[in-house]
C-alpha positions as CSV (number, residue, x, y, z in Angstrom):
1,X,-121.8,-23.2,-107.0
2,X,-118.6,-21.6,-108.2
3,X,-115.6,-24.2,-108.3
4,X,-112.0,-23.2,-107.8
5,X,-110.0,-22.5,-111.0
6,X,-107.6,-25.5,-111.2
7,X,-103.9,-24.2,-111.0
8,X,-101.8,-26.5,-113.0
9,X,-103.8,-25.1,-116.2
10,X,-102.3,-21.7,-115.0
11,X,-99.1,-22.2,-113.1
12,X,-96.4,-22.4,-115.9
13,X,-93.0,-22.8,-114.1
14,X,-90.4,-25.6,-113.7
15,X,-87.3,-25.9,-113.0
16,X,-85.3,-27.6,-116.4
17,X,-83.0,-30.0,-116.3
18,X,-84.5,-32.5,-113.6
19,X,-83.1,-29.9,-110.7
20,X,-85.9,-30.2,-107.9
21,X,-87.4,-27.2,-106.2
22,X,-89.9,-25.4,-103.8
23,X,-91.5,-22.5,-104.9
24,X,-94.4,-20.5,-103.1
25,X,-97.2,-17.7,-104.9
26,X,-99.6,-15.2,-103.9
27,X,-102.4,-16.1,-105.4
28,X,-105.7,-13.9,-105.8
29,X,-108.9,-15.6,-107.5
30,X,-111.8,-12.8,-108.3
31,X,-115.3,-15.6,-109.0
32,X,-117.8,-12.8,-107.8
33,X,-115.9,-12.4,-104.7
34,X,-112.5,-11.7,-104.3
35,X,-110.1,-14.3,-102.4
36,X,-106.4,-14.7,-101.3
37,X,-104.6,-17.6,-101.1
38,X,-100.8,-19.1,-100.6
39,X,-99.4,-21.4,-103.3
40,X,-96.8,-24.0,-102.7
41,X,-95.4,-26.2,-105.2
42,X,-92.3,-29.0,-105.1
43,X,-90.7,-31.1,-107.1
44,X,-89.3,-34.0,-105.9
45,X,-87.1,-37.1,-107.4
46,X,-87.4,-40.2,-105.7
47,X,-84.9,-42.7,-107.6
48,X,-85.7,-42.2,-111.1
49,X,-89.5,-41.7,-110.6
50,X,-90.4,-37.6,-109.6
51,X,-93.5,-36.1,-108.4
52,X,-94.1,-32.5,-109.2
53,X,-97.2,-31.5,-106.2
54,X,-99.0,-28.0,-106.1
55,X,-101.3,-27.0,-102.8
56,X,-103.6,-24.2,-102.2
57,X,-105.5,-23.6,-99.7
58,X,-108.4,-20.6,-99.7
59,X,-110.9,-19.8,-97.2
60,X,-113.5,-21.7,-99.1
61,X,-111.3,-25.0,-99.7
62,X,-108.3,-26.1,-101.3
63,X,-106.8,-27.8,-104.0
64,X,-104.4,-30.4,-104.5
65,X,-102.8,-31.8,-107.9
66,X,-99.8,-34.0,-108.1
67,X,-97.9,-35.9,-111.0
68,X,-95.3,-38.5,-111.4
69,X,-93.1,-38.4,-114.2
70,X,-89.9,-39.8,-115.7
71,X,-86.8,-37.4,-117.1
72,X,-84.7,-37.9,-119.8
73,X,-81.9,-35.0,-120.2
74,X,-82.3,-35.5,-124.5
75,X,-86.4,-35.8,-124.3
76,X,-87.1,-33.9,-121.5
77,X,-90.4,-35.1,-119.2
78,X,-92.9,-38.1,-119.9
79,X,-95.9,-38.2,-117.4
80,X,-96.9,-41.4,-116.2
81,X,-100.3,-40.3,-113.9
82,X,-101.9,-37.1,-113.3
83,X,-104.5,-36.6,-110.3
84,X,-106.3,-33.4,-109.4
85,X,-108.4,-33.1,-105.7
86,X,-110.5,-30.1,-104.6
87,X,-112.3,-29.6,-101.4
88,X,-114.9,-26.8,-101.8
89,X,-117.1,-25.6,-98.6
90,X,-116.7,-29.0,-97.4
91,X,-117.5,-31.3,-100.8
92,X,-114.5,-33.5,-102.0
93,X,-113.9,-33.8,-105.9
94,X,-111.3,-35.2,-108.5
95,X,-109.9,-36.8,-110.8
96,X,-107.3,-39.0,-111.9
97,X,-105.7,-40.3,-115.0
98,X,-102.7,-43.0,-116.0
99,X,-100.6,-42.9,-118.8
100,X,-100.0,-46.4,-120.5
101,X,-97.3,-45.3,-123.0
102,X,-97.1,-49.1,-124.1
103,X,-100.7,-49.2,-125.3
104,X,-100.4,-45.1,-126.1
105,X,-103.8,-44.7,-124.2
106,X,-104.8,-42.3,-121.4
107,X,-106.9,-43.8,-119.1
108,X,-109.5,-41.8,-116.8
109,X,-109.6,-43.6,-113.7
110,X,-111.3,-41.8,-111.7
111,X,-114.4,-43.0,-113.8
112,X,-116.8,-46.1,-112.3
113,X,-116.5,-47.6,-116.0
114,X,-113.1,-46.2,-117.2
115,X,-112.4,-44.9,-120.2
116,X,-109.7,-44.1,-122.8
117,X,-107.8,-41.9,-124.8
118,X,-105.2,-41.5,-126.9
119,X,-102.1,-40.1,-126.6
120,X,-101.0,-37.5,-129.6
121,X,-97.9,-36.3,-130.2
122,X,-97.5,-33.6,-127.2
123,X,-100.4,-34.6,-124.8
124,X,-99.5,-33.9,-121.1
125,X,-101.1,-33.4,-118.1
126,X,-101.0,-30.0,-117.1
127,X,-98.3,-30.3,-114.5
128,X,-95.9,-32.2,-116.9
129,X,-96.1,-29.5,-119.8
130,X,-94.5,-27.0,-117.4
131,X,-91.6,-29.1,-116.3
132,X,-91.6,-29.7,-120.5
133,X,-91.7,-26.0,-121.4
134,X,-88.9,-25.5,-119.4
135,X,-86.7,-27.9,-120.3
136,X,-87.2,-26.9,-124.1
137,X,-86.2,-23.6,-123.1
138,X,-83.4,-23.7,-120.7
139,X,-82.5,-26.5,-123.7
140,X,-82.5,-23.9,-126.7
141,X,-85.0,-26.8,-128.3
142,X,-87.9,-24.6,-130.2
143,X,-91.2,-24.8,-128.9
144,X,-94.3,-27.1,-130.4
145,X,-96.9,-24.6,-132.0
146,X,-99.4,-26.7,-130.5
147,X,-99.8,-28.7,-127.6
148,X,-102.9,-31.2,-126.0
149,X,-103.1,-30.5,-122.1
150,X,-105.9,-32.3,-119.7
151,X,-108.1,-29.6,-119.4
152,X,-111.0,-30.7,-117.0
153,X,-112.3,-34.9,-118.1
154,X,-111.2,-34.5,-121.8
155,X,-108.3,-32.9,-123.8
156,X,-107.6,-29.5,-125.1
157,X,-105.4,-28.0,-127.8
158,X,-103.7,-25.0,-127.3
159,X,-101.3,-22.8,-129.3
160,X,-98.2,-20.9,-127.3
161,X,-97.5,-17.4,-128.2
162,X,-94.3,-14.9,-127.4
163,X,-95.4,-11.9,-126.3
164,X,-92.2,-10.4,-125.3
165,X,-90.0,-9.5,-122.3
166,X,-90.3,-7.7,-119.4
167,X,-89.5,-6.5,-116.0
168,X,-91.5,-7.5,-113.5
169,X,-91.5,-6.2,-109.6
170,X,-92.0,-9.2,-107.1
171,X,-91.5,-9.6,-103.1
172,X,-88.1,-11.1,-104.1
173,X,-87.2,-8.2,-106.2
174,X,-87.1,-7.0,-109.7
175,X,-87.0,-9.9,-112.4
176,X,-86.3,-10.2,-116.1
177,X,-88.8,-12.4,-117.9
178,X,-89.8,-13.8,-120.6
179,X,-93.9,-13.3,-121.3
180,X,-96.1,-16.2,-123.1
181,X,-100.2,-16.8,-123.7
182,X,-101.9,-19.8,-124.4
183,X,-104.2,-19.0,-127.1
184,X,-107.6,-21.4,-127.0
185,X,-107.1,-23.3,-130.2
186,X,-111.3,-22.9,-130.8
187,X,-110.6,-18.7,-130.5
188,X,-112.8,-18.6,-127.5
189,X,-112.5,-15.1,-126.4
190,X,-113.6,-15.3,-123.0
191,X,-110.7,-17.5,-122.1
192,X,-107.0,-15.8,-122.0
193,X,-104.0,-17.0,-119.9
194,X,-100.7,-14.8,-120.2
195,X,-97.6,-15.9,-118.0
196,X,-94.3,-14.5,-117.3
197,X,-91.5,-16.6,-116.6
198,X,-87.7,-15.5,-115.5
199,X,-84.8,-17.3,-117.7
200,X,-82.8,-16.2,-114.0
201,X,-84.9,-18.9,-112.3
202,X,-84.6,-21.7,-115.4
203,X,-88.0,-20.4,-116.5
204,X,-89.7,-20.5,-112.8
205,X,-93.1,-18.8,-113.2
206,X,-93.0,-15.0,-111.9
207,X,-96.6,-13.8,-113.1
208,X,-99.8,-15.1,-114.1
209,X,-103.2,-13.6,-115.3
210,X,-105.8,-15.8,-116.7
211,X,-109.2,-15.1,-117.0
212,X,-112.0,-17.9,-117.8
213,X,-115.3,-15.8,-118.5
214,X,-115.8,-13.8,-115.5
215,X,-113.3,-15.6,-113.3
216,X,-109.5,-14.1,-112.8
217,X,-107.1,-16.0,-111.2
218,X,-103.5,-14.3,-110.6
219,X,-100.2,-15.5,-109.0
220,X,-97.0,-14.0,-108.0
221,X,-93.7,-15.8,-107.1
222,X,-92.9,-14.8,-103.3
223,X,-90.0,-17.5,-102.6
224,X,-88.3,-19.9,-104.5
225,X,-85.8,-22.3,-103.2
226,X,-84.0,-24.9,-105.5
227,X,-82.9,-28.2,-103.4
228,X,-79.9,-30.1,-103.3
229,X,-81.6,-33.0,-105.2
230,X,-80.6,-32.7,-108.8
């Protein structure tokens, strides 16, 4: 049965500086058959605790993933749990995982007998490495050549390339971004993920293309709305 790609390995936007958001995508996955879905994702700061949520919904399911983090304007975001739920023609899935910065473990609770990891210098969950990239960036701070991201039940390193600028056309209109990869740190090359982001929109996401064997999954901003909840 094909699964649904899981988006917060490919979304790469965030608003910097702890400025909270709603932003919406077209999204088009290609798994053997070609399907269109919407995209919504907020950020939202509930006393000093936020929770960053993205929400898709396709014809054959939908998937939810959520995080709640802390911000610091000088270190930028530090995730404190990560959970990831997909409903798929009807079958319910996920997983979820707890960051115990005390002990410096992960743990994997979604697990009968749970189990830990632990956490290296620049491990996030997916969501929190976005609202992390963009902070760096809007910050001037240099990015990490490497960084460990939740990829599935374990950890994966990858490396962040510049690829670039460019213009890219969108339902809001024309953008200038900035264009990235994330290059598989084991060279697999079946796996690619390229994403354009607009230093306009504090480094929203504009573009995305990633491609996991056969699978393509591709998102373009259609709406973004910053709040009045900085």
């Amino acid at each position: 049965m094909h699964q649904l790609i899981p988006l917060a390995l490919t979304i790469f936007s965030a608003m910097a500086l702890g400025q909270t958001y709603e932003a919406q995508y077209d999204m088009t996955w290609n798994i053997g058959v070609r399907l269109e879905a919407k995209a919504t994702e907020t950020l939202k700061k509930t006393g000093d605790l936020y929770e960053i949520v993205l929400h898709a919904d396709a014809s054959i399911g939908s998937v939810t993933e959520a995080s709640n983090l802390l911000y610091s304007p000088k270190m930028g975001w530090k995730p404190l749990d990560y959970s990831y739920t997909q409903n798929l023609l009807g079958r319910t899935t996920g997983r979820h995982f707890r960051f115990n910065w005390n002990k410096d473990i992960v743990s994997r609770m979604h697990e009968s007998e749970q189990t830990h990891s632990p956490i290296l210098d620049g491990t996030f969950d997916p969501l929190g490495f976005r609202l992390q990239l963009a902070h760096l960036l809007k910050s001037g701070q240099p990015l990490p050549q490497k960084i460990i991201i939740i990829d599935g039940d374990d950890f994966k390193t990858w490396e962040i390339a510049v690829r670039g600028s460019d213009l890219l056309e969108t339902p809001m209109g024309a953008l200038k971004t900035k264009k990235y990869s994330l290059i598989d740190s084991n060279f697999d090359s079946y796996r690619s993920l390229y994403f354009w982001l607009a230093p306009s929109l504090d480094y929203q996401l504009v573009r995305l293309e990633k491609k996991d064997n056969k699978r393509l999954l591709t998102l373009t901003l259609t709406a973004f709305q910053p709040s009045n909840n900085p």
